[in-house]
SEBA-363955 format. One line per 2 residues: number of its first residue (from 1); their letters; for each residue x, y, z of C-alpha. Coordinates in nm, 4 decimals. Last residue first. Layout:
<recs>
NUM) a) X,Y,Z  ...
</recs>
This chain:
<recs>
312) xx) 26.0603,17.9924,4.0666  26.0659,17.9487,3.7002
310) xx) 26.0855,18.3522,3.6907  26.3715,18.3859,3.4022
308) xx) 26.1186,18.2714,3.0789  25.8125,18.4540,3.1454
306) xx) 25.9935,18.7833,3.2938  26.2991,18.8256,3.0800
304) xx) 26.0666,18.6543,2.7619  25.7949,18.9783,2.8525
302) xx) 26.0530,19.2061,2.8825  26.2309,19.1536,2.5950
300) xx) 25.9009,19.1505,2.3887  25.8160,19.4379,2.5089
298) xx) 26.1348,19.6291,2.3382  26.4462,19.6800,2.5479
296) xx) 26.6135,19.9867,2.3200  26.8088,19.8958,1.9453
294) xx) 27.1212,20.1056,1.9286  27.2683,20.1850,1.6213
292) xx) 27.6581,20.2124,1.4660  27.7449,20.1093,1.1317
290) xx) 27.9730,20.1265,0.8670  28.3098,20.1785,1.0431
288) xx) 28.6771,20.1929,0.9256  28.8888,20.0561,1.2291
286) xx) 29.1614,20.3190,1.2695  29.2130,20.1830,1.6086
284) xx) 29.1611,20.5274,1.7813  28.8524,20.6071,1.5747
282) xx) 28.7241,20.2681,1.6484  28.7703,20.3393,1.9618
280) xx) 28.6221,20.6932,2.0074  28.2936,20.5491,1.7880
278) xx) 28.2648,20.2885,2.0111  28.2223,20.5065,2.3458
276) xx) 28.0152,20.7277,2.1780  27.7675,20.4339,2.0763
274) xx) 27.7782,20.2777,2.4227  27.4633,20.3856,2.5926
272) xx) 27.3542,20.2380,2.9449  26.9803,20.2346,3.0201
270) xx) 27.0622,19.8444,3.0447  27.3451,19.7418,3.0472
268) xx) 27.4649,19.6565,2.7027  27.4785,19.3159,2.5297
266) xx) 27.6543,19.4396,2.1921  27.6092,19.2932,1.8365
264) xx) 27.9255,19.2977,1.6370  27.9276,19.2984,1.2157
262) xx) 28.2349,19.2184,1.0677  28.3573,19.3674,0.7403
260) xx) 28.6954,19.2319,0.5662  28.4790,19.0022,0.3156
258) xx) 28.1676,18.9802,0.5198  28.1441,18.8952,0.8803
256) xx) 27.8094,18.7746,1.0478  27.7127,18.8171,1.4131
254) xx) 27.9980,18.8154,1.5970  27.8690,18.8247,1.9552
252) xx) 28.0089,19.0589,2.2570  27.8775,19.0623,2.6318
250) xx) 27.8035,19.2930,2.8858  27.9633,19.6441,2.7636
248) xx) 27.8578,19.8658,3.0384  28.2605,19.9678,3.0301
246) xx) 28.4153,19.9006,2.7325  28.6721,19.5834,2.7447
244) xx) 28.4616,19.3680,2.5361  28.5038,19.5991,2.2850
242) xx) 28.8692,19.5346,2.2726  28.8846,19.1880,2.2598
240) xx) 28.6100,19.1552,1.9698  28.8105,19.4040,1.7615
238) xx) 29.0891,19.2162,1.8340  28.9486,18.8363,1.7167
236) xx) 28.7776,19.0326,1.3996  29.0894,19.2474,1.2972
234) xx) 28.9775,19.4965,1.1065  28.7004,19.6189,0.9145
232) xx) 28.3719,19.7644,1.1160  27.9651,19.7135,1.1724
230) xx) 27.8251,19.8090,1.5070  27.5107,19.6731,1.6592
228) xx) 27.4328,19.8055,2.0304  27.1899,19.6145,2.2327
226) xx) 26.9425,19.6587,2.5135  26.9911,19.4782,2.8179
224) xx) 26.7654,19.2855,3.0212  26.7375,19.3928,3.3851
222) xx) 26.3865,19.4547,3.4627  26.2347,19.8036,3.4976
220) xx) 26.3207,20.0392,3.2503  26.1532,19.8230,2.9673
218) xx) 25.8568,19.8093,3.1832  25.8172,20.1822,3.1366
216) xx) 25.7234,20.1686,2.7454  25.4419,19.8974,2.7833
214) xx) 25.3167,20.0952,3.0450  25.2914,19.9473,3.3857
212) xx) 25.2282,19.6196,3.5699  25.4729,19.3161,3.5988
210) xx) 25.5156,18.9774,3.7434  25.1711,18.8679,3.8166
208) xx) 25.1590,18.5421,3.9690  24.9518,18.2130,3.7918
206) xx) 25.2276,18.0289,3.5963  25.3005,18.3819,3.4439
204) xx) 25.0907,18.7375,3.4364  25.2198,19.0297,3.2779
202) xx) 24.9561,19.3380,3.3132  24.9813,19.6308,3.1120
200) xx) 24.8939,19.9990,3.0439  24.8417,20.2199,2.7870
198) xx) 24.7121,19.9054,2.5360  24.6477,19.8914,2.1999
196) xx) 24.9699,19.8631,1.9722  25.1820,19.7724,2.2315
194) xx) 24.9568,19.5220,2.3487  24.8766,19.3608,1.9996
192) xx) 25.2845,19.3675,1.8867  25.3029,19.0744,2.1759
190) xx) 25.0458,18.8356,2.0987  24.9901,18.6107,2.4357
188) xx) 24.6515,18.7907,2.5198  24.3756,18.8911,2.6950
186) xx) 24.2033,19.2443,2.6887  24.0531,19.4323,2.9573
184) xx) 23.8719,19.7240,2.7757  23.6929,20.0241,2.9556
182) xx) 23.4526,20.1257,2.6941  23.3383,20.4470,2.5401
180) xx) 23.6234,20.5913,2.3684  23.8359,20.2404,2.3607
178) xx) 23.5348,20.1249,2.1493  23.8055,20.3152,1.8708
176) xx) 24.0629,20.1672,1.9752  23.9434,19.8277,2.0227
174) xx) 23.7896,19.9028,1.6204  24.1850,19.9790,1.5621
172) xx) 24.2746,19.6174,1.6179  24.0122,19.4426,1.4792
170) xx) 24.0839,19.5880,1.1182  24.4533,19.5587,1.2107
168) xx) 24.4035,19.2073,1.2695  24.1721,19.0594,0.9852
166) xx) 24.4394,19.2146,0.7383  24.6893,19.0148,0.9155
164) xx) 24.4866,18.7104,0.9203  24.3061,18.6041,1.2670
162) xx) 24.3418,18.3053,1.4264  24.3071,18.4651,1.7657
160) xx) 24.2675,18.8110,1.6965  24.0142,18.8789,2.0143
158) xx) 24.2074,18.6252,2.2921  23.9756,18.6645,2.5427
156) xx) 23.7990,18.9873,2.5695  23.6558,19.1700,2.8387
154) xx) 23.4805,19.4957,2.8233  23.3304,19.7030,3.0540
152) xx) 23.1381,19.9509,3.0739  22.8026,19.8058,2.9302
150) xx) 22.6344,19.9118,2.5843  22.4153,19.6565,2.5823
148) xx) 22.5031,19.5239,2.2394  22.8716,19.5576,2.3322
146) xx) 22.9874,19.1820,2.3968  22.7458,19.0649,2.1283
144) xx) 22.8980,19.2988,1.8534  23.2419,19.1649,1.9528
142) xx) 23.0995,18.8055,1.9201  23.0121,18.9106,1.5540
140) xx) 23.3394,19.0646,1.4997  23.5019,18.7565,1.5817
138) xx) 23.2818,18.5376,1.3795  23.2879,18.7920,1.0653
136) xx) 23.7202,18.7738,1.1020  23.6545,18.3519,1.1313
134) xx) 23.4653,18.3493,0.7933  23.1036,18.3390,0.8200
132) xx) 22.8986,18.0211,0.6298  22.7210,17.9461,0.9902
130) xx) 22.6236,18.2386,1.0809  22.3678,18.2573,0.8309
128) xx) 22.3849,18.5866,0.6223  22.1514,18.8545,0.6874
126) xx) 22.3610,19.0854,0.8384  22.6347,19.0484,0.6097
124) xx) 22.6549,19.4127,0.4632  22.5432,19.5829,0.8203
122) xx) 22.8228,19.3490,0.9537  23.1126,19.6530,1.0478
120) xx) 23.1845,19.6173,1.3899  23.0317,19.9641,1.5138
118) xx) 22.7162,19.9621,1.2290  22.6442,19.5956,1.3608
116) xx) 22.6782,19.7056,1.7487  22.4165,20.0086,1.6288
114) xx) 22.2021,19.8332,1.4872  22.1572,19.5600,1.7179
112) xx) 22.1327,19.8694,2.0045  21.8457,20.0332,1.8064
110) xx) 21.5934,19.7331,1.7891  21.6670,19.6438,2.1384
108) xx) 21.5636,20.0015,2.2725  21.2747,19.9954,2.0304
106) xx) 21.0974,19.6775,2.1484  21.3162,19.4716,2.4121
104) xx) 21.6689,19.4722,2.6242  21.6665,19.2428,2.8951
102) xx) 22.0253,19.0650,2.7866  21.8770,18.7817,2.6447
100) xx) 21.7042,18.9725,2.4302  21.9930,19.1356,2.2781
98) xx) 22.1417,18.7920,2.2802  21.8624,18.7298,2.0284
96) xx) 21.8227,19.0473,1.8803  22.2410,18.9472,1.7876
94) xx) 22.1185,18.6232,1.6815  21.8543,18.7743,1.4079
92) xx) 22.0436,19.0051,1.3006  22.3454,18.7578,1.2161
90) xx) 22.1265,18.4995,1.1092  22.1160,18.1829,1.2935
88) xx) 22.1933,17.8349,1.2014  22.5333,17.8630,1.3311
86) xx) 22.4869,17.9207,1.6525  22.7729,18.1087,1.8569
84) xx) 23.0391,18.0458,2.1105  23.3582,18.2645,2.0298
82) xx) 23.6753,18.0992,2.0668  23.8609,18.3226,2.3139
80) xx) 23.5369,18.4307,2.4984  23.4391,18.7721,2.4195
78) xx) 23.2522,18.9269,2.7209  23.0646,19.2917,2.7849
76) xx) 23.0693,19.3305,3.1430  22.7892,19.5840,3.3162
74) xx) 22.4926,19.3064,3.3200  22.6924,19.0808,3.4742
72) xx) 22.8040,19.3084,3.7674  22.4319,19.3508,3.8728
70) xx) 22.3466,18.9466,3.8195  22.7075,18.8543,4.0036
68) xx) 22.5927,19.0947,4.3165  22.7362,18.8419,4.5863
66) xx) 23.0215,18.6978,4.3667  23.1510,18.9795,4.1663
64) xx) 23.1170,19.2332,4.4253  22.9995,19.5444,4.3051
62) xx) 23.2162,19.8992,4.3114  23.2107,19.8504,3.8983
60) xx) 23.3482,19.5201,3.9052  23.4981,19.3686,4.2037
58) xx) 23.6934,19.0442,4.2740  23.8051,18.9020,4.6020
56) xx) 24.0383,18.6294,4.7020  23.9923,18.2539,4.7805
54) xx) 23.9204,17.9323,4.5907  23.7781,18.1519,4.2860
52) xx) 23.4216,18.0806,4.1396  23.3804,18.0170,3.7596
50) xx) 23.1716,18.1755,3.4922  23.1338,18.4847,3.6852
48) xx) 23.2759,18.7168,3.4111  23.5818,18.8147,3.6646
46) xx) 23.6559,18.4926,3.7166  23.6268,18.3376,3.3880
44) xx) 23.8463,18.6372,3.2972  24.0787,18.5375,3.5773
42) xx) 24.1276,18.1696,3.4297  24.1788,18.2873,3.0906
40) xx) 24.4869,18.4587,3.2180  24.5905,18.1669,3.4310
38) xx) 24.9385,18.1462,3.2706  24.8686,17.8605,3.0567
36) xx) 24.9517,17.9683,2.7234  25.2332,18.2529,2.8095
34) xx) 25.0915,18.5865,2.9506  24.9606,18.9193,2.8664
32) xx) 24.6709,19.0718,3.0374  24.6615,19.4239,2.8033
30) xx) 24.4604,19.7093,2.9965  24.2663,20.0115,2.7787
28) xx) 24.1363,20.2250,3.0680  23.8277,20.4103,3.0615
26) xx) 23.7448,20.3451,3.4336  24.0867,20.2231,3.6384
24) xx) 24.1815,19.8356,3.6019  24.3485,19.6933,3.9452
22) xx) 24.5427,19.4505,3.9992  24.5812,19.1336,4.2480
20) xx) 24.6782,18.7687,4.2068  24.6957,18.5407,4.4853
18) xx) 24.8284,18.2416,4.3035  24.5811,18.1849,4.0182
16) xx) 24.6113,17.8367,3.8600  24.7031,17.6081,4.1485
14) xx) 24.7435,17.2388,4.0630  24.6597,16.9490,4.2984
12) xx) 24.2955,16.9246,4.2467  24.2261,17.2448,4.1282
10) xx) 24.3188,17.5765,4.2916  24.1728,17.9299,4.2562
8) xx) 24.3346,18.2552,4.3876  24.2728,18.6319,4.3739
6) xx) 24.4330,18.8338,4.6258  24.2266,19.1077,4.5469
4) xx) 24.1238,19.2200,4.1955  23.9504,19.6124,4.1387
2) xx) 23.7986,19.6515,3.7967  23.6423,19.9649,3.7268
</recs>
């Protein structure tokens, strides 16, 4: 659906986009995840025709962006990040508008606003002004926009962006569900939102990708360790000594110690797992023990390995 080809685009002196290339399959739901800055918003503006590139090729749909932009327009729904919309409108009323706007008429038009107001939830508010919505209502407002034409695609910059929790999880699960229909291409710095959302994603930083795959494979592929907490009573300066001998064990930290108890976090390769290996010494040193677990590389660890290790 979306194919991206050595992708750049410079401003005076500053690149934002260093030959960046992905791909987005049909009926996909993609995270682009990336530090403030990282020239996500810059690829969406891209991809939406809003700005040309300095080099590189973008296609939507088999079209090019640039030499069929009014074709691939028309199959891209588009949420900007802080979403542009008049406030002395009526939510019916605007959405006909953009409706409108978007060569729909008569019946056709008629049916589409009510169904993008049924799918984000407005039918209650539809005749409020747009003006006196709270910032969940404005999101889900531009959301109805982005789908009234029912295209293939959509992109969306930023869509929880000052969001409350509740606000979230209700925008959160209608992705999902336009997941069904829609391919998706979704911006965004907020880590729990990808793994919640996404099958597959896309880690850009200072303008280069660093990472594609699913949330859960990328864990596997860089080489942050995951970590082994284990609670005992002893000794803390030997205990510390003697699990830093383990093999795969990277590093040891005291965490907090309490009364005779001292709780270790372990840096462990990664893929590597240490619990058995513990258990046998602590066994052997008659350390009484309280707690063993193992905590896996999470998304999050990849995504501060990647974003905060790659200053090239």
């Amino acid at each position: 659906m979306i194919k991206v080809e050595n992708l750049s685009k410079r401003y005076s002196g500053h690149t934002a986009l260093d030959s960046v290339s992905f791909e987005v399959g049909r009926g996909e739901i993609v995270g682009f995840l990336g530090p403030n800055g990282a020239g996500k918003t810059t690829t969406l503006r891209i991809l939406t025709n809003y700005l040309p590139p300095s080099s590189g090729r973008a296609e939507i749909d088999g079209l090019d962006v640039f030499k069929d932009s009014l074709a691939v327009r028309q199959r891209i729904g588009y949420m900007p990040e802080n979403v542009p919309l008049y406030n002395d409108m009526r939510i019916k009323e605007y959405l006909r508008f953009r409706g409108a706007l978007k060569g729909m008429k008569g019946r056709d038009l008629r049916a589409a606003v009510g169904d993008a107001m049924e799918r984000c939830a407005l039918h209650e508010v539809r005749r409020k002004m747009i003006g006196t919505l709270s910032k969940g209502f404005r999101q889900r407002v531009g959301l109805a926009d982005a789908l009234i034409n029912k295209p293939p695609l959509l992109i969306l910059d930023e869509p929880t962006n000052g969001l409350d929790p509740n606000q979230i999880r209700e925008v959160r699960s209608l992705i999902k569900e336009l997941g069904e229909d829609h391919t998706i291409l979704i911006s965004t710095h907020i880590l729990p939102e990808v793994e919640m959302t996404c099958g597959r994603v896309i880690i850009i930083n200072q303008g280069k990708i660093q990472a594609i795959g699913e949330p859960r494979n990328l864990a596997g592929q860089i080489r942050s360790a995951g970590t082994v907490r284990v609670e005992l009573k002893g000794d803390p300066k030997v205990i510390e000594a003697k699990l830093s001998g383990l093999p795969a064990v990277r590093k040891v930290s005291l965490e907090q110690s309490r009364e005779d108890w001292h709780l270790f976090v372990l840096k462990v390769e990664a893929n590597k797992d240490v619990r058995e290996r513990v258990d046998q010494l602590a066994r052997k040193e008659q350390w009484p023990l309280r707690e063993l677990s193992r905590k896996g590389v999470s998304l999050e660890d990849v995504f501060a390995e990647l974003t905060l290790h790659h200053h090239d």
